[in-house]
Biopython code that builds the backbone (N, CA, C, O; Angstrom):
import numpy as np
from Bio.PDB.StructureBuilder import StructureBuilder

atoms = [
    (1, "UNK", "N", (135.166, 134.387, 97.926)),
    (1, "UNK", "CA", (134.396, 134.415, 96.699)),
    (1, "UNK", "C", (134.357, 133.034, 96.052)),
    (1, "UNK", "O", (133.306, 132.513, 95.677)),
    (2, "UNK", "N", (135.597, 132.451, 95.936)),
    (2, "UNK", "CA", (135.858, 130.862, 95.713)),
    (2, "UNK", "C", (134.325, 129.906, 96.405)),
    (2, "UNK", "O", (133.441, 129.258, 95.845)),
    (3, "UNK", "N", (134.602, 130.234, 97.821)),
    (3, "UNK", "CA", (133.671, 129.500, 98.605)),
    (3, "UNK", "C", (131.659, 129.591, 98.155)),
    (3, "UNK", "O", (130.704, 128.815, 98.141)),
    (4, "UNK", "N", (131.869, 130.700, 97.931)),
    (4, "UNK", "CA", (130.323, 130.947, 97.602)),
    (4, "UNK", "C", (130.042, 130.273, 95.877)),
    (4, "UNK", "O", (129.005, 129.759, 95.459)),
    (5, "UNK", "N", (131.234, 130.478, 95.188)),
    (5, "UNK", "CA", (131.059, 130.006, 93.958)),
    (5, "UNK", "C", (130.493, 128.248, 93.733)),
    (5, "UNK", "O", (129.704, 127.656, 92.997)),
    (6, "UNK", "N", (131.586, 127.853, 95.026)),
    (6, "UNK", "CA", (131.301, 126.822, 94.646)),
    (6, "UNK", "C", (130.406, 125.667, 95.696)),
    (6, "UNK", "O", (130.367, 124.441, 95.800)),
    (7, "UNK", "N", (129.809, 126.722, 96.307)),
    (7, "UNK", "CA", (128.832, 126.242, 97.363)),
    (7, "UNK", "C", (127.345, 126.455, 96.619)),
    (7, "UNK", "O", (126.312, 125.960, 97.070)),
    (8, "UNK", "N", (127.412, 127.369, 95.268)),
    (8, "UNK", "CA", (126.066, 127.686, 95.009)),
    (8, "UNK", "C", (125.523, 126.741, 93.987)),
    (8, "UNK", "O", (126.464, 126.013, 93.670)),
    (9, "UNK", "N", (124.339, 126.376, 93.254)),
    (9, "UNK", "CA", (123.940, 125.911, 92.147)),
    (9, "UNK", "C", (124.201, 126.018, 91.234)),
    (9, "UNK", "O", (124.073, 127.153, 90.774)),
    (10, "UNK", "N", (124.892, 124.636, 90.082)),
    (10, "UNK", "CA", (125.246, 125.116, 88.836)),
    (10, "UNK", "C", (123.975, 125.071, 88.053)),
    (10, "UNK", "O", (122.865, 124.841, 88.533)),
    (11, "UNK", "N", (124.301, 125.361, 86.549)),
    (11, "UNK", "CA", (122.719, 126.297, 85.905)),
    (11, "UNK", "C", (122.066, 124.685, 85.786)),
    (11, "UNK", "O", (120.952, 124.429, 86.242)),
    (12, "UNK", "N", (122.805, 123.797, 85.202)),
    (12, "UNK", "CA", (121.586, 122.599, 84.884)),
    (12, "UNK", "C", (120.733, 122.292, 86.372)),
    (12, "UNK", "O", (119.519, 122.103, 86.445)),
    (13, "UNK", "N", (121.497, 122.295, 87.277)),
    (13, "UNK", "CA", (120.914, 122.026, 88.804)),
    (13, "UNK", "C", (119.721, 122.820, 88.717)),
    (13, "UNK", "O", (118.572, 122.460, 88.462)),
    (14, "UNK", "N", (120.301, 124.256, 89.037)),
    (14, "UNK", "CA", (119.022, 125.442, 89.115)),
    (14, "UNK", "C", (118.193, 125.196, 87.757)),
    (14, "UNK", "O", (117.278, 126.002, 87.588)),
    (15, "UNK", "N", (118.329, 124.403, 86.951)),
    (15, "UNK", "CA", (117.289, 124.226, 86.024)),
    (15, "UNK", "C", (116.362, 123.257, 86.174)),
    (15, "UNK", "O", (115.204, 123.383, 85.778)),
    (16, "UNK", "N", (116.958, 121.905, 86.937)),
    (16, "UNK", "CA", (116.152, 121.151, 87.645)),
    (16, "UNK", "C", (115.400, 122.037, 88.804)),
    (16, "UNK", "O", (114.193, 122.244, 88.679)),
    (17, "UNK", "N", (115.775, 122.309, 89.394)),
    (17, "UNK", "CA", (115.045, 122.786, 90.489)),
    (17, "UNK", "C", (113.867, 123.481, 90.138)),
    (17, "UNK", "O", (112.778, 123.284, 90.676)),
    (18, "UNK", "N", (114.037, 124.114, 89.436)),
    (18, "UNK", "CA", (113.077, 125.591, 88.374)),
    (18, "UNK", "C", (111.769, 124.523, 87.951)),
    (18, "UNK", "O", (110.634, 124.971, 88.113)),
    (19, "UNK", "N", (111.918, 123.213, 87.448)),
    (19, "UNK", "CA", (111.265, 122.715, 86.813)),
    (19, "UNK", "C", (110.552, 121.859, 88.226)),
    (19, "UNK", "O", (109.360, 121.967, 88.513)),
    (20, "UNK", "N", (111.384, 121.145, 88.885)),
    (20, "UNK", "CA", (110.503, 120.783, 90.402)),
    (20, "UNK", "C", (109.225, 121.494, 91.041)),
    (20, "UNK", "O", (108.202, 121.173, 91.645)),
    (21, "UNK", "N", (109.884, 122.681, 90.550)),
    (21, "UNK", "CA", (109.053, 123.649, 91.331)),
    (21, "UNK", "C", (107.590, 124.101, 90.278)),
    (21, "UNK", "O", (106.433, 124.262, 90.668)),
    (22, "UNK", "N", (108.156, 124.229, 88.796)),
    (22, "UNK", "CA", (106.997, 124.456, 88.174)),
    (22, "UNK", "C", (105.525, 123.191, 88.092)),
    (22, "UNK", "O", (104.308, 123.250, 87.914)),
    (23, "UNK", "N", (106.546, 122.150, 88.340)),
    (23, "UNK", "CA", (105.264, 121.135, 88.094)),
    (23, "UNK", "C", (104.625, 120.882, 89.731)),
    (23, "UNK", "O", (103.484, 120.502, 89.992)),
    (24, "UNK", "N", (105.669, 121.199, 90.672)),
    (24, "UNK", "CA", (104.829, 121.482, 92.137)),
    (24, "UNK", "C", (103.550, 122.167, 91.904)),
    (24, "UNK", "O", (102.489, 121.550, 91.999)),
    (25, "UNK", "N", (103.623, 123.898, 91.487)),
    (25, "UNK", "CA", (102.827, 124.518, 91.276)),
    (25, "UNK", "C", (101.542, 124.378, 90.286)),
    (25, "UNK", "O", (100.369, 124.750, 90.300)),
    (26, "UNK", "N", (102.249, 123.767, 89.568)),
    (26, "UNK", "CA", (100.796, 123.121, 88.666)),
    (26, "UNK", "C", (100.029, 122.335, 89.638)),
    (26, "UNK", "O", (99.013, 122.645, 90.260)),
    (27, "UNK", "N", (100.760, 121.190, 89.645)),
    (27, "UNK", "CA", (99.730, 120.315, 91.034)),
    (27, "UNK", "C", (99.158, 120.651, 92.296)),
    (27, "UNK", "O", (98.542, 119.832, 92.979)),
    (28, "UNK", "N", (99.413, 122.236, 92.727)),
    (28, "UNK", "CA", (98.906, 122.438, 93.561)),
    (28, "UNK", "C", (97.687, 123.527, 92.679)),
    (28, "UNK", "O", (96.799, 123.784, 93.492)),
    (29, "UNK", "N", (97.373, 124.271, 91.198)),
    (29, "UNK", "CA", (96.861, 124.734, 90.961)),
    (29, "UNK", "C", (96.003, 123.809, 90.631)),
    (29, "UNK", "O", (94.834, 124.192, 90.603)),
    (30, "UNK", "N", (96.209, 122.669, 90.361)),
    (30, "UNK", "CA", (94.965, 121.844, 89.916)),
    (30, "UNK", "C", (94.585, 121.677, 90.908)),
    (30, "UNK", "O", (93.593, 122.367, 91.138)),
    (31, "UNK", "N", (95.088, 120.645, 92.221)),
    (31, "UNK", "CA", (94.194, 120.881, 93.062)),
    (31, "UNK", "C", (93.340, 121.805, 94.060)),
    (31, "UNK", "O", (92.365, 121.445, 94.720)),
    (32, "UNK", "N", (93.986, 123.196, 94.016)),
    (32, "UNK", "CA", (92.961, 123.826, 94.175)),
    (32, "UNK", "C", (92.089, 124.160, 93.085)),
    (32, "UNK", "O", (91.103, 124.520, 93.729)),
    (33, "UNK", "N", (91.836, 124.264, 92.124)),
    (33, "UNK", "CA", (90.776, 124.377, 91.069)),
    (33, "UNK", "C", (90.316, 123.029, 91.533)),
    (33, "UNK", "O", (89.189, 123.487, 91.339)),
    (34, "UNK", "N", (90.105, 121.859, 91.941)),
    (34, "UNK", "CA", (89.425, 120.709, 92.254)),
    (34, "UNK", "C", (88.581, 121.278, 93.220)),
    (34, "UNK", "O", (87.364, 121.449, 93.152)),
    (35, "UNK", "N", (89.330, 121.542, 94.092)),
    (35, "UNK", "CA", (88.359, 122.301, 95.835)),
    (35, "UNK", "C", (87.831, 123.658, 95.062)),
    (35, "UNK", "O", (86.710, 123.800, 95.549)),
    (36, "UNK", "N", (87.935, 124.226, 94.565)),
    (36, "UNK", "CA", (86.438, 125.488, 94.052)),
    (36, "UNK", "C", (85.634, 124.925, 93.530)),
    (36, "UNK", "O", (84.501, 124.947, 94.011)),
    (37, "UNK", "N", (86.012, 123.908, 91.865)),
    (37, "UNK", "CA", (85.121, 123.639, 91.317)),
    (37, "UNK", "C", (83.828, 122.416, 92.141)),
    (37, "UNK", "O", (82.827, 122.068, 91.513)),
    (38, "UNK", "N", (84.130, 121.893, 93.659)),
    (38, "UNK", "CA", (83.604, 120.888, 93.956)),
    (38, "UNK", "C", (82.253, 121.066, 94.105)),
    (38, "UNK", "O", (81.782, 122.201, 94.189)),
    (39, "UNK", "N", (81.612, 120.134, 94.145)),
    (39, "UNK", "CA", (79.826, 120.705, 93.892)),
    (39, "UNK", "C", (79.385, 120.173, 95.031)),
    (39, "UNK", "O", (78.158, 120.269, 95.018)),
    (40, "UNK", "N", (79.784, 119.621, 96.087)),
    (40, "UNK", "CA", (79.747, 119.376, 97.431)),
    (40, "UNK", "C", (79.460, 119.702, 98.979)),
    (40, "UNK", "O", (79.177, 119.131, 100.032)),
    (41, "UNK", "N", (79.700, 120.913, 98.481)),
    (41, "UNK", "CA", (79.945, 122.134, 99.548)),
    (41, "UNK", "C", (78.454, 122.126, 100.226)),
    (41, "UNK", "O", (77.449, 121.827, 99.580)),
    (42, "UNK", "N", (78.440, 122.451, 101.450)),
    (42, "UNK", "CA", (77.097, 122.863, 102.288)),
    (42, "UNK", "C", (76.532, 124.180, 102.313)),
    (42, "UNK", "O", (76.823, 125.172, 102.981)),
    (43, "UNK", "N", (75.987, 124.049, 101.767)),
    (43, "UNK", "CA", (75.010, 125.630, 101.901)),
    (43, "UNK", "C", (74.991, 125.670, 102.966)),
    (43, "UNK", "O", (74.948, 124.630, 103.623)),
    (44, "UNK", "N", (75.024, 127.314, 103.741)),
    (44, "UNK", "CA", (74.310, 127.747, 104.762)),
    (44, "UNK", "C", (72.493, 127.462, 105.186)),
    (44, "UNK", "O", (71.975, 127.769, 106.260)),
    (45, "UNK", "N", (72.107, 127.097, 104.531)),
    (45, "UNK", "CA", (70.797, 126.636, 104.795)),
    (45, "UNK", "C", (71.244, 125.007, 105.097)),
    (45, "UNK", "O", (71.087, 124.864, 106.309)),
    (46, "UNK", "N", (71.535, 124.242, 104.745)),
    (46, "UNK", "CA", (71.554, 123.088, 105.086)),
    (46, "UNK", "C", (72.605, 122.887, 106.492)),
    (46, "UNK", "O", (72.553, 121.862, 107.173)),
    (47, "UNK", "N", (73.590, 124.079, 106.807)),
    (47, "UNK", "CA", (74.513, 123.731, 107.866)),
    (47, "UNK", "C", (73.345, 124.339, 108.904)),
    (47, "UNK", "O", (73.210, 123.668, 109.927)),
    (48, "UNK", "N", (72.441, 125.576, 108.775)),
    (48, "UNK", "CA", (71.640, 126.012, 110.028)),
    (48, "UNK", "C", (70.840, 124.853, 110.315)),
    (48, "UNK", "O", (70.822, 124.604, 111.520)),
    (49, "UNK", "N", (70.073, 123.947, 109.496)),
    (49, "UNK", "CA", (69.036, 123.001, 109.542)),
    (49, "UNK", "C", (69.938, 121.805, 110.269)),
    (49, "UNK", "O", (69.121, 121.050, 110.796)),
    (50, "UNK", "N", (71.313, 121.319, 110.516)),
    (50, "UNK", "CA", (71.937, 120.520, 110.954)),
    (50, "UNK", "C", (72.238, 120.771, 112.542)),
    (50, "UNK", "O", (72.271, 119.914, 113.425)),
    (51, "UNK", "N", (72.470, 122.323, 112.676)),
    (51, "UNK", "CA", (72.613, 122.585, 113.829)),
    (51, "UNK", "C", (71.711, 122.792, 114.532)),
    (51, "UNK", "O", (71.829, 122.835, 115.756)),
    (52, "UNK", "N", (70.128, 123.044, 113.629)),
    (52, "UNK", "CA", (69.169, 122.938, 114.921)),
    (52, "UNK", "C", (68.882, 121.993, 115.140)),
    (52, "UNK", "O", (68.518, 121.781, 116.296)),
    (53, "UNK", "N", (68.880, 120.999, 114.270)),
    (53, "UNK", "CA", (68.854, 119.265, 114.340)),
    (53, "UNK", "C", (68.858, 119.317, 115.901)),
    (53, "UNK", "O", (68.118, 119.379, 116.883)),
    (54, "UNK", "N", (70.515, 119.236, 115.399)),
    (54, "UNK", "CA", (71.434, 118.969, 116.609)),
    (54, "UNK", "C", (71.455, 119.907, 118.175)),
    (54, "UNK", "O", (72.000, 119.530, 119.212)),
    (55, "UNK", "N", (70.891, 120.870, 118.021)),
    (55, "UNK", "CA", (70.291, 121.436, 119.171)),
    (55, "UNK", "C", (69.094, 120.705, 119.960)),
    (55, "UNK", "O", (68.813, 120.489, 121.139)),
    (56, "UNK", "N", (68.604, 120.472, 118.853)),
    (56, "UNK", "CA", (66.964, 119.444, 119.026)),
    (56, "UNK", "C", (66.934, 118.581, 120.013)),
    (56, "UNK", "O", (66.250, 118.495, 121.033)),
    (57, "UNK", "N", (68.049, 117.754, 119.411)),
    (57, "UNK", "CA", (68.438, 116.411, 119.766)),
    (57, "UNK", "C", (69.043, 116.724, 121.210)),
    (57, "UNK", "O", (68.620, 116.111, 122.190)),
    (58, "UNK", "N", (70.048, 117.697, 121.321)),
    (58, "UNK", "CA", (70.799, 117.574, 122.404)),
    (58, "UNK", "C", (69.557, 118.045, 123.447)),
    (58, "UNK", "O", (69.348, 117.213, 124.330)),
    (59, "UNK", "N", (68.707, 119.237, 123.488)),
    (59, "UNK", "CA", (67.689, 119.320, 124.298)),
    (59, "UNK", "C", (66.700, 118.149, 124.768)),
    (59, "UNK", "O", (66.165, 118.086, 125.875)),
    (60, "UNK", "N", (66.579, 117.354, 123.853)),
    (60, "UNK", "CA", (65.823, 116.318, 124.503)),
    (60, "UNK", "C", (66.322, 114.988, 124.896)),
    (60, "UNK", "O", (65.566, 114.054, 125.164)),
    (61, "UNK", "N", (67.282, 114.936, 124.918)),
    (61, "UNK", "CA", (68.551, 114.353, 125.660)),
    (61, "UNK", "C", (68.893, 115.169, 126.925)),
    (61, "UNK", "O", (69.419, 114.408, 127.737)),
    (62, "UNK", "N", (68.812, 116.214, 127.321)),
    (62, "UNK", "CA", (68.805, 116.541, 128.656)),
    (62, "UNK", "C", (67.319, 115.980, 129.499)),
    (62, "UNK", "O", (67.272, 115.216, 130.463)),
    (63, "UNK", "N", (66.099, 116.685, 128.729)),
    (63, "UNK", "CA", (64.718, 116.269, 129.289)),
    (63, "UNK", "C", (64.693, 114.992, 129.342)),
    (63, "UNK", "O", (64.027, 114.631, 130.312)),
    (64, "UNK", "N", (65.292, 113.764, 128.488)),
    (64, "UNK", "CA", (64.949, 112.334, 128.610)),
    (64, "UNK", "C", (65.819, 112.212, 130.134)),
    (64, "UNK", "O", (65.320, 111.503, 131.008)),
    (65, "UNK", "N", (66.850, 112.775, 130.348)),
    (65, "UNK", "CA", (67.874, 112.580, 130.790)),
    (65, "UNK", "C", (67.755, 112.914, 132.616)),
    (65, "UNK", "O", (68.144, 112.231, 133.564)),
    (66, "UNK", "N", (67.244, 113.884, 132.586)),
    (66, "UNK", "CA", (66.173, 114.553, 133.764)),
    (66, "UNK", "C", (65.063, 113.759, 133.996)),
    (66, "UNK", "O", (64.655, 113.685, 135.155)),
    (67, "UNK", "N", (64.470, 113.126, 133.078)),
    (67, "UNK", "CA", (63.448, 112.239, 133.785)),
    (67, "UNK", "C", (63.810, 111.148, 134.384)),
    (67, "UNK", "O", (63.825, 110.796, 135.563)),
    (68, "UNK", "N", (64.083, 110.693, 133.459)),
    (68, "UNK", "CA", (65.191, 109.302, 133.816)),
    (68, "UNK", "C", (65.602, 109.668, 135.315)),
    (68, "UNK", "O", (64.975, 108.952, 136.096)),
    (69, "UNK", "N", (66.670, 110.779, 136.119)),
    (69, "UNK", "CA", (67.254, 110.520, 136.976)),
    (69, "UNK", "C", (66.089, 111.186, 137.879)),
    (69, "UNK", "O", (66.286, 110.891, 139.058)),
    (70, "UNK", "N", (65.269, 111.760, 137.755)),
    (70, "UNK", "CA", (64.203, 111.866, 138.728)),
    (70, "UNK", "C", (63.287, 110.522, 139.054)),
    (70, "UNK", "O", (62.888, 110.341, 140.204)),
    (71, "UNK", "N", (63.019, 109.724, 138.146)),
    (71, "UNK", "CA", (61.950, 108.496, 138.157)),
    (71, "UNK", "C", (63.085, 107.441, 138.657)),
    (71, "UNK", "O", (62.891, 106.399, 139.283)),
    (72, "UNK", "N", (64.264, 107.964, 138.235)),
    (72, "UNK", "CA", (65.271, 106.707, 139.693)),
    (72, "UNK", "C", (65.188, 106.971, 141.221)),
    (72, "UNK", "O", (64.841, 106.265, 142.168)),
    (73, "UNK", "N", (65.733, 108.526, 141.092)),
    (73, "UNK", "CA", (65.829, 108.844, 142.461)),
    (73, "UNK", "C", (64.598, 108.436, 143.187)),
    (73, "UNK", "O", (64.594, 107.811, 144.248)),
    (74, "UNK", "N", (63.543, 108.847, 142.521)),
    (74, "UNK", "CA", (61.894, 108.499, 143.299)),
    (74, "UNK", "C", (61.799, 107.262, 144.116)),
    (74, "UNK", "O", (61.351, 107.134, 145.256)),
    (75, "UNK", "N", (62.497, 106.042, 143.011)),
    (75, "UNK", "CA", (62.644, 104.600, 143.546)),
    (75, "UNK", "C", (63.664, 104.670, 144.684)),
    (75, "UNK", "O", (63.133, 104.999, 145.744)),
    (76, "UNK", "N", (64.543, 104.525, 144.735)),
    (76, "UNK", "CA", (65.738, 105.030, 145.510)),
    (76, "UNK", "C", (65.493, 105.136, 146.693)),
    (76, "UNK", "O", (66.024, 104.468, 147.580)),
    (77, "UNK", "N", (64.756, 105.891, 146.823)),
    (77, "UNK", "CA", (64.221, 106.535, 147.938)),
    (77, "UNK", "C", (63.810, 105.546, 148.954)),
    (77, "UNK", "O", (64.236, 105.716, 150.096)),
    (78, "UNK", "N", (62.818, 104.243, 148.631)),
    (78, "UNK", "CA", (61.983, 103.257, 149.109)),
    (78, "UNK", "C", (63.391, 102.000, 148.896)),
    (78, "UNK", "O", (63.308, 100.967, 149.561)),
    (79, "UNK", "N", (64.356, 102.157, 148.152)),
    (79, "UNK", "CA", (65.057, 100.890, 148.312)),
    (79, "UNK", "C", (66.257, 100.762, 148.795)),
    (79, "UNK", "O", (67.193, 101.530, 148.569)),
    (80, "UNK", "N", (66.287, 99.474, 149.702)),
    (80, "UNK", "CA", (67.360, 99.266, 150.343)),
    (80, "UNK", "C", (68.547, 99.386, 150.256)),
    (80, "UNK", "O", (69.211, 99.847, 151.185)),
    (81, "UNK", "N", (68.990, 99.055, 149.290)),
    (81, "UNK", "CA", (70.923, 98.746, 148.742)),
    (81, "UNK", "C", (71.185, 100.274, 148.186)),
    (81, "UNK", "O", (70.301, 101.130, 148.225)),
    (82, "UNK", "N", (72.193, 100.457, 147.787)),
    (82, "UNK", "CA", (72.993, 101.316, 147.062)),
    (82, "UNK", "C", (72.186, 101.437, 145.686)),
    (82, "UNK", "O", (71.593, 100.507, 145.140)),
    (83, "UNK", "N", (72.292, 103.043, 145.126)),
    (83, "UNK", "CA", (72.050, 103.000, 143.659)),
    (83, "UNK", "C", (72.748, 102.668, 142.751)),
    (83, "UNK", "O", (72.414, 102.638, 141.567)),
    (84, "UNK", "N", (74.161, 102.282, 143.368)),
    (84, "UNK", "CA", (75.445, 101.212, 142.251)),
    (84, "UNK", "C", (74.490, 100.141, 142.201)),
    (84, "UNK", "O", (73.734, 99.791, 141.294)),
    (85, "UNK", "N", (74.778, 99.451, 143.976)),
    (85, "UNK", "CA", (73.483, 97.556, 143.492)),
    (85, "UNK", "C", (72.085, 97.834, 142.445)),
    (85, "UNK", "O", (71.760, 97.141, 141.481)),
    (86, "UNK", "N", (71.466, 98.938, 142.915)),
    (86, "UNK", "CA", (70.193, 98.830, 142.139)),
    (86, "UNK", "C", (70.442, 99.442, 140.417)),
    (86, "UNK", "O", (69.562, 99.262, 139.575)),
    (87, "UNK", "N", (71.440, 99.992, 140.160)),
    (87, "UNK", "CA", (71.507, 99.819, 138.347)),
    (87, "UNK", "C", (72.491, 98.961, 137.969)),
    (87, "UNK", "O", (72.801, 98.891, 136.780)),
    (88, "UNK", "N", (73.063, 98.257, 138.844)),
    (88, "UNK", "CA", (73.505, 96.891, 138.471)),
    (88, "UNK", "C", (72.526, 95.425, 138.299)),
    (88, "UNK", "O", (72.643, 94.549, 137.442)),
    (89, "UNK", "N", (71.415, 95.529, 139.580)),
    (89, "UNK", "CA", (70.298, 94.617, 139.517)),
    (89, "UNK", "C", (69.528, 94.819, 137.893)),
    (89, "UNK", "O", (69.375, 94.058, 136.937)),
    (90, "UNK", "N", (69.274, 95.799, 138.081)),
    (90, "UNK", "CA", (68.104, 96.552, 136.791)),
    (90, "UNK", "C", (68.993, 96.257, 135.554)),
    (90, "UNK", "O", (68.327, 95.978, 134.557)),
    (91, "UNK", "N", (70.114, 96.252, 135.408)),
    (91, "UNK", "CA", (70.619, 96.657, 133.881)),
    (91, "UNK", "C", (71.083, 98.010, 133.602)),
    (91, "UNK", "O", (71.748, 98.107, 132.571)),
    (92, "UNK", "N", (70.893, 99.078, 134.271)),
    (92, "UNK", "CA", (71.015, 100.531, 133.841)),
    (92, "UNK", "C", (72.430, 100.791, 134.006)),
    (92, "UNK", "O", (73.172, 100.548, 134.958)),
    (93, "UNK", "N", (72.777, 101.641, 132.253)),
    (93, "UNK", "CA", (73.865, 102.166, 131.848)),
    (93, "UNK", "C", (73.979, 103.595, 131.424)),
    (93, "UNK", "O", (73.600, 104.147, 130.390)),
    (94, "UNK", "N", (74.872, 104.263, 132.949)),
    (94, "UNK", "CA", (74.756, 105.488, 132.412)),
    (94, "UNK", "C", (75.684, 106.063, 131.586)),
    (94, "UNK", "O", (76.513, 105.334, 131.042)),
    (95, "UNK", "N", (75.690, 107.505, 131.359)),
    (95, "UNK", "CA", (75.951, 108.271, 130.339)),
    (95, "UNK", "C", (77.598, 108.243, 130.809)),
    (95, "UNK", "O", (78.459, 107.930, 129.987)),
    (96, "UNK", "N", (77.902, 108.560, 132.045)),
    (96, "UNK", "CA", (79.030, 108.202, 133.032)),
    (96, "UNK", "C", (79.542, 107.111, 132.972)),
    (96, "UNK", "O", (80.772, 107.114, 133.027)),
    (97, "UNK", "N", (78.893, 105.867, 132.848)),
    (97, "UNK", "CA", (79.682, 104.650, 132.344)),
    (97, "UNK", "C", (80.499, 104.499, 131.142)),
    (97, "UNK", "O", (81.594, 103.960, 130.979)),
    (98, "UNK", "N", (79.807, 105.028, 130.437)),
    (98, "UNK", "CA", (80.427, 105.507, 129.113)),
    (98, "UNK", "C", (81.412, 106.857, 128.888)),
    (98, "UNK", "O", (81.587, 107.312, 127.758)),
    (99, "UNK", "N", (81.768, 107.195, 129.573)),
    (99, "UNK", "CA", (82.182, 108.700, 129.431)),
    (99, "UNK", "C", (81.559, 109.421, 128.425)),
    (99, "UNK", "O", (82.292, 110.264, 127.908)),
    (100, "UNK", "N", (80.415, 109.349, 127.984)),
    (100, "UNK", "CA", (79.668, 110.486, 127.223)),
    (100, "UNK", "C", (79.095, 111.451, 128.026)),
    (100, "UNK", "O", (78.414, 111.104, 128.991)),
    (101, "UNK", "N", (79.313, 112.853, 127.708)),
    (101, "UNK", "CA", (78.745, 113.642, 127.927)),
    (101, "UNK", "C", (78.178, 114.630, 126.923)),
    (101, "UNK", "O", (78.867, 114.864, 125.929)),
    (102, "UNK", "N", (77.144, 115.167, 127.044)),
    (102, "UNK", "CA", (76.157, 116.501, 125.945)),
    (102, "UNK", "C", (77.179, 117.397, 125.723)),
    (102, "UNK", "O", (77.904, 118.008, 126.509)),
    (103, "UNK", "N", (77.107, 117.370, 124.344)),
    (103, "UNK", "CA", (77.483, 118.456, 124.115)),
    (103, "UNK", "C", (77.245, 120.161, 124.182)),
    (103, "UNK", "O", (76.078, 120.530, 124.047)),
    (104, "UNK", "N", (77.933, 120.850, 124.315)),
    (104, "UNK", "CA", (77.719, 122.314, 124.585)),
    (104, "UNK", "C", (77.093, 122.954, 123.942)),
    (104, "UNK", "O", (76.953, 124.147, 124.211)),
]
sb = StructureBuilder()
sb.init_structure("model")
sb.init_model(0)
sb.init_chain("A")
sb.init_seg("    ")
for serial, (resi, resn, name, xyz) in enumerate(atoms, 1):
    if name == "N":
        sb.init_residue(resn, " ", resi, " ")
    sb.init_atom(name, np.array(xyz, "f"), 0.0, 1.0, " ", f" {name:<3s}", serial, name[0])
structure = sb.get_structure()
C-alpha cells in the first residue's frame, strides 16, 4: 500500500497535469473549429469536373501515345540500325526514359 502511495501523483502534480490537458483540448477544439469553419473545401461538382479533366487528359495521352508508336514503328520498318540508334539520332524521349507511366 506504501508502494502505490508513493508511486502515484501528488494533488499539485495531478493539478498540473489536469491543466496540460485542459489547454491540450482547447487547442485541439480550436483547431478543429478552424477545419469546419474553412471556406476552402471542394465541392463535389468541382472534384467530378477535375476528374474528368483528368480522364480527358489521360485518354488522349494514350491516343497521342499510340500514334506516336505506330508512325515510329512504320519508319522502323525501312531503317537500318536499331530503334535505340534511331531515337537517339532523332532526339526522341520516351515515357520509359523517364519512368512515367498513365495513370489508372
Amino acid at each position: 500500500e506504501l508502494k502505490d502511495l508513493n508511486s502515484s501523483m501528488t494533488t499539485p502534480e495531478m493539478a498540473r497535469e489536469i491543466e496540460e490537458l485542459r489547454k491540450d483540448c482547447a487547442s485541439y477544439t480550436e483547431k478543429l473549429e478552424r477545419i469546419k469553419s474553412a471556406t476552402n473545401h471542394v465541392t463535389p461538382e468541382e472534384k467530378e469536373k477535375v476528374c474528368s479533366e483528368q480522364k480527358l487528359y489521360c485518354k488522349e495521352w494514350r491516343r497521342r501515345k499510340r500514334m506516336a508508336t505506330e508512325l515510329l514503328e512504320a519508319i522502323l520498318e525501312g531503317y537500318p540500325k536499331s530503334k535505340k540508334q534511331f531515337f537517339e539520332e532523332v532526339g526522341i524521349e520516351t515515357d520509359e526514359d523517364h519512368n512515367v507511366t498513365l495513370p489508372a
